[in-house]
N, C-alpha and C positions, 0 to 999 in steps of 0.2 A: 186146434190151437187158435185162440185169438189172441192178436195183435193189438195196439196200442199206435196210437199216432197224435204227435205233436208238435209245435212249434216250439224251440227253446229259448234264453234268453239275448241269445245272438242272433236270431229271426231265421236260421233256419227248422228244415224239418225233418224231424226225427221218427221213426215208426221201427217197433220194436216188439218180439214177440213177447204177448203179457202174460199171459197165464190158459187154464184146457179149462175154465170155466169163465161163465159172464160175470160172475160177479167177482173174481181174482181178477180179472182184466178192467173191472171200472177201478176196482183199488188201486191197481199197478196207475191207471193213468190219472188218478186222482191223488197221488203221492207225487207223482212227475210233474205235474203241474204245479203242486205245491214248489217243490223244488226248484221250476224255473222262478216262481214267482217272489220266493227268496234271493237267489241272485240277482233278479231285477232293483231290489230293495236294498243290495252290499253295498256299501261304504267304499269312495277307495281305499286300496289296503289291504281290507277282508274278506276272506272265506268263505265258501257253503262247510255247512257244519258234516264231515264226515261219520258217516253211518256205515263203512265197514268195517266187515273184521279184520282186527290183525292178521288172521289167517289168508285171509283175500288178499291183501296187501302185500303178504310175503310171498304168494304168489305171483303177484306181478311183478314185485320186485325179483326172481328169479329168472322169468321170462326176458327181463329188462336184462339182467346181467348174463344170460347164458351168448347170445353173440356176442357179448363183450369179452368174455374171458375163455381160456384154455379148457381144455375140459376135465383135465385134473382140478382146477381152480373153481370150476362152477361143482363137480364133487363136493368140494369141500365148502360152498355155499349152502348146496342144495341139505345136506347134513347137516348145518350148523341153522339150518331153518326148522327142521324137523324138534329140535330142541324147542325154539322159541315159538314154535306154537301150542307146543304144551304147555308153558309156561305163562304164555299171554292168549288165552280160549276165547276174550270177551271183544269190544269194540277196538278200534285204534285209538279212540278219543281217548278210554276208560284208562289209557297206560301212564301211569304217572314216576317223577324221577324215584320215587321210594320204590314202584316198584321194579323200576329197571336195576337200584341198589342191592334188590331182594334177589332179584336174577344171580346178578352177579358173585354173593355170597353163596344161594343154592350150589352154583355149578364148582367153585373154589373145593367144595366137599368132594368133589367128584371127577375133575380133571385138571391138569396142571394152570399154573399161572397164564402161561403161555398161551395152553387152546382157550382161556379167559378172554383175552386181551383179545384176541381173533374173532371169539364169538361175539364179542361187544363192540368191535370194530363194522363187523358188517349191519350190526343194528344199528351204530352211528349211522352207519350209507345208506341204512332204507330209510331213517326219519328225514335225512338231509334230503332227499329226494322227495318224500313226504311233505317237506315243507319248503320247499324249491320248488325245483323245476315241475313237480305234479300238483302242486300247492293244494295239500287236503288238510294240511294244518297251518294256522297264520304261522307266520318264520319265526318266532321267538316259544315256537309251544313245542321246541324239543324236549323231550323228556330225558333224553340222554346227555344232554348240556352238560351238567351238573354233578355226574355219575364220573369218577375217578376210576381209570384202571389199574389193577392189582399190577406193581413194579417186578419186572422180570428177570432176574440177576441171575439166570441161569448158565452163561451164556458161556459154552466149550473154550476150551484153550490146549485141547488136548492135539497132540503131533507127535507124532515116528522120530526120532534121529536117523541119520543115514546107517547107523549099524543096526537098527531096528528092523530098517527098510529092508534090509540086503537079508538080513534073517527069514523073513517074513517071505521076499519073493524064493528063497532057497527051499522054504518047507509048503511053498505053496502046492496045489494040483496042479496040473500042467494045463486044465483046460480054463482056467480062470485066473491064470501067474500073467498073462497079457493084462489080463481088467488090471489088476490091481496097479503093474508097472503104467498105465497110461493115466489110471484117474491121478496117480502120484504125479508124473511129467508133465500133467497138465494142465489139471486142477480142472480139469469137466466132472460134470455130476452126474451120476449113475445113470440114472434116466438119457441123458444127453450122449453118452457114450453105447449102451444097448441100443438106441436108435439111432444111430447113426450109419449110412450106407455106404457103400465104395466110391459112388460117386458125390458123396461130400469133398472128398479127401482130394486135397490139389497139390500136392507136390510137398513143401514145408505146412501145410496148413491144413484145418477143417473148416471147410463154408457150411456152420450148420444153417438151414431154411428158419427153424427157429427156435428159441431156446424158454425158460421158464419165464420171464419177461414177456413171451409173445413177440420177441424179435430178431434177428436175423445177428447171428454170433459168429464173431469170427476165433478160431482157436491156434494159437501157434504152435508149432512142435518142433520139442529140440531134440539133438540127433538121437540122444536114447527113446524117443516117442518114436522117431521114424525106424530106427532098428524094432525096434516092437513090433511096427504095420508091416514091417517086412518079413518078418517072420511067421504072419500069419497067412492063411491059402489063402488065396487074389480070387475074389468071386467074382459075379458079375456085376455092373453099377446098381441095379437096383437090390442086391443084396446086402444084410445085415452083415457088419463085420463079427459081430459074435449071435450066428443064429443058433436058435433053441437053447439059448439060456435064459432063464428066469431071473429077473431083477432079486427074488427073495431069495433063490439059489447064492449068489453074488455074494450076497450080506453074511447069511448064515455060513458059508465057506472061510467068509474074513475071519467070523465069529471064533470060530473051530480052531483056525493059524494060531490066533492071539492068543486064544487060552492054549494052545500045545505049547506055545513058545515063553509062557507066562506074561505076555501084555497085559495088563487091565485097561478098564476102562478106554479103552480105542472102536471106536467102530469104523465102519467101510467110509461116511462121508467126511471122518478124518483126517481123510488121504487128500482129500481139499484142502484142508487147514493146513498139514504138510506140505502142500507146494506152496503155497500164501506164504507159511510161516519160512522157510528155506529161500524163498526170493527176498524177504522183508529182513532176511539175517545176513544177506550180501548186499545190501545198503539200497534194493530197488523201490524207487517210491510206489507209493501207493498208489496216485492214479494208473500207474503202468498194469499193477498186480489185478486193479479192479478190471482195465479193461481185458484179458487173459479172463476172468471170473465171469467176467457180465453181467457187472456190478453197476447200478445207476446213484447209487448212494456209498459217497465214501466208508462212511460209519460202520457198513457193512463188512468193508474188506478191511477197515480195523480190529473186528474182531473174530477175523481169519488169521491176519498175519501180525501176531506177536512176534516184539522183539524179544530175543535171549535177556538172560540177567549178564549173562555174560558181556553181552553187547555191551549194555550199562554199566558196567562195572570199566572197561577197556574206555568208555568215552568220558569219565569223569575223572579215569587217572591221565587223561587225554590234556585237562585241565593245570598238572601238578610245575607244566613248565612256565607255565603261566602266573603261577601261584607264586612261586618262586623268587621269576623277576619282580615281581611287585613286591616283597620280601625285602629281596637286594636292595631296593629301589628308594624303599620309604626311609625320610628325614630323620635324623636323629632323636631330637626332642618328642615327635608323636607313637608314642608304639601303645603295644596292648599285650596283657601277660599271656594272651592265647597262642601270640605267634611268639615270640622271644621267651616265655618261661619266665619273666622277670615283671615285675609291679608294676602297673601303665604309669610314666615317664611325666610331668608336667609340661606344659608349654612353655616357652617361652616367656609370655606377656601373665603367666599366671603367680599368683602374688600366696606366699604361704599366711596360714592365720593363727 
């Protein structure tokens, strides 16, 4: 192997393996120099002209992001990169906003609005870095700038009634009628409740370590959440409160209930929106609901916790006394045929013609 050795444009010294032959190694070190001797010549402002691939780049952009994120979450990184490097084969430079628009319609064939929005979000985050903080493109050469995401109006409203609920745990199995009673009490998410050990659990409370945020959750529990933990066998603190069951088990079980019982359209993370929606229908505000969810964004736990029409209906006739005296109240001469039934009334100072 030979090596390569240089001074760059910041004056130190670089030495770098070049290539298993002499003349791949004068090339490598006679590009590198070109290279320093480009930056010597930049403008403030501007850039050396990147020469990788997009492929390179989503590579390091995943290395970048894997201590940063959960590792469900770098999942679902490392996957939605597998995509965009099929899609973009050639340079980073060579990616232009038509064809990030081209992207975007390709995958719209192919997967929901949703994982759209997602897949185009993380390639927001590699060019912004791209042309930020790693600055391989001047800052205004986003390609994605420009690029509109597909609008996502998918967005559930579906909830149990308490006669629903009480169905549903009656016809449940016995070894999954706890899941179901606790995600409803509590409004944790699947994932957060299969992992969670004995010694989370502190008395009225769960102190999860940490939650889908990557932070540290705290869970209240009311007396039917604590009749639940109590009726399950006390293991040891570092035991799972429900071992040996599968997350997909969980789901497909809910699955089963609803269709025996005739539900539609309900699934297991539902039982979320049911406790959201059942607090937000006894008048509880929303910050309250978000912090029980571990919600960093209102927006979010609004559409969890719809109000009834019901609700709406009882707070506008809430209005009718109101209505009323101001009814009683108005001057003789001004009226209008919508409230009295009769031809709106002249003024006073008004003069016939």
């Amino acid at each position: 192997m030979y090596w390569i050795s240089y001074v760059d444009a910041r004056g130190n010294r670089q030495r770098k393996p070049g290539a298993e032959s002499w003349d791949e190694a004068r090339h490598g070190l006679a590009e590198a120099l070109g290279r320093v001797k480009e930056e010597e010549n930049l403008k403030p402002g501007e850039v050396l002209t990147c020469r990788d691939s997009f492929s390179d780049i989503a590579d390091r952009f995943l290395a970048y992001q894997k201590p940063r994120l959960t590792p469900k979450a770098y999942k679902r990184d490392k996957g939605i990169a597998v995509h965009l490097k099929a899609f973009f084969p050639g340079r980073l430079t060579e990616i232009t906003s038509s064809q990030v628009s081209d992207y975007v319609t390709a995958r719209l064939g192919k997967v929901s609005k949703s994982s759209v929005r997602k897949e185009l979000n993380s390639l927001r985050h590699l060019f912004r870095l791209v042309c930020g903080e790693w600055k391989l493109l001047p800052r205004f050469a986003n390609p994605c700038l420009d690029v509109t995401a597909p609008k996502v109006r998918d967005e559930r409203t579906q909830h149990l009634s308490p006669d629903q609920f009480r169905r549903l745990l009656a016809a449940s199995p016995a070894n999954v009628r706890p899941i179901f009673g606790l995600l409803t009490a509590t409004g944790m998410r699947r994932s957060e409740l299969l992992e969670c050990r004995w010694k989370y659990v502190d008395g009225s409370r769960i102190l999860l370590p940490t939650s889908k945020n990557d932070e540290p959750k705290e869970v209240h529990l009311n007396a039917f959440a604590c009749k639940v933990l109590a009726s399950l066998p006390q293991g040891e603190p570092e035991d799972l409160l429900f071992p040996h069951i599968r997350p997909e088990a969980v789901s497909m079980a809910f699955h089963r209930v609803c269709e025996q019982l005739g539900i539609s359209d309900i699934r297991l993370h539902d039982l979320r929106h049911t406790f959201a929606t059942w607090l937000r229908q006894q008048g509880i505000e929303l910050d309250v609901i978000a912090s029980q969810l571990g919600h960093r964004d209102l927006r979010m736990t609004k559409r969890y916790a719809r109000i009834a029409s019901v609700q709406v209906q009882k707070a506008v006739n809430g209005l009718d006394s109101v209505l009323e005296v101001a009814q009683e109240g108005q001057t003789s001469n001004v009226s209008h045929q919508l409230v009295t039934g009769s031809p709106a009334l002249l003024e006073a100072n008004s003069t016939t013609q």
